[in-house]
C-alpha positions in Angstrom: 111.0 104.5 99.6 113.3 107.4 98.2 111.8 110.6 96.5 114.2 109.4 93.8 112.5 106.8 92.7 109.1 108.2 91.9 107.0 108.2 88.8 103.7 109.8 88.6 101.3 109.1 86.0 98.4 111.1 85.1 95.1 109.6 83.3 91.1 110.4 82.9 89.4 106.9 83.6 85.6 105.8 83.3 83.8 104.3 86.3 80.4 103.1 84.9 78.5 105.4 83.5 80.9 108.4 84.7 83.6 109.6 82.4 86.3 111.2 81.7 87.8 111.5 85.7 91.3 112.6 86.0 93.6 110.3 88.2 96.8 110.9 89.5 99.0 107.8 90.5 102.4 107.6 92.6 104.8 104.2 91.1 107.2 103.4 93.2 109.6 102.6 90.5 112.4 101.2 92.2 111.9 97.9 91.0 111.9 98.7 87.2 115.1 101.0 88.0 117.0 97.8 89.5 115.6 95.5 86.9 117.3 98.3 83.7 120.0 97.5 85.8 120.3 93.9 85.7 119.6 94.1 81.7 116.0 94.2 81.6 115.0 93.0 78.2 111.8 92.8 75.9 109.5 90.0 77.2 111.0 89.9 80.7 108.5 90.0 83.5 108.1 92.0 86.5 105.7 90.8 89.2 106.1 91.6 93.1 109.6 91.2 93.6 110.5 88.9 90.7 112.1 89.2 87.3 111.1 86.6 85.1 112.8 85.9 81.5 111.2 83.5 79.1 109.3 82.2 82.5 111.5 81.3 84.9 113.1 83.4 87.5 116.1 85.4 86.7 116.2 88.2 89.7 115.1 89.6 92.2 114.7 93.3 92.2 113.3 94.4 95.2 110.2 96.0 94.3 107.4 96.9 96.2 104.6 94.3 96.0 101.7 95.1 93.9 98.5 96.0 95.0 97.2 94.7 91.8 98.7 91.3 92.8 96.9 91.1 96.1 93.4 91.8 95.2 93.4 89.6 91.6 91.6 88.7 89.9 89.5 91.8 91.5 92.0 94.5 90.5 93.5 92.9 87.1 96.1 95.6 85.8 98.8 94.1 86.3 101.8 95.3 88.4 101.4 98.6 89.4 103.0 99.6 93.1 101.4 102.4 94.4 103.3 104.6 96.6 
């Protein structure tokens, strides 16, 4: 993973009855870099390493898997690759 292709993202979440704590996350965004690349477009997906456009596979853009993927429907947010 290069120091390039790092996004960080900051955010106060709620756990139960506890709110407002700040969390810091590291996206590996190389697959979201490669996937502007190859044209990304409104409505195209981005799960794992696949691109999907109106459903069906259209590339692969080498992106780190996501945890979210791994542990569903446990962790359903989607694809998020932490770094």
């Amino acid at each position: 993973m290069s120091g390039s292709n790092l996004i960080l993202g900051n955010m106060l979440a709620d756990f139960a009855a506890t709110t407002g704590i700040p969390v810091s996350m590291i996206w590996d965004a190389t697959g979201l870099i490669n996937a502007i690349d190859l044209g990304l477009q409104a409505g195209d997906v981005i799960s794992g390493t696949t691109m999907k456009r109106d459903g069906e596979f259209f590339a692969d853009v080498g992106s780190a898997i996501p945890a979210s993927d791994i542990n569903q429907p446990i962790l359903n947010q989607g694809p998020a690759p932490i770094a």
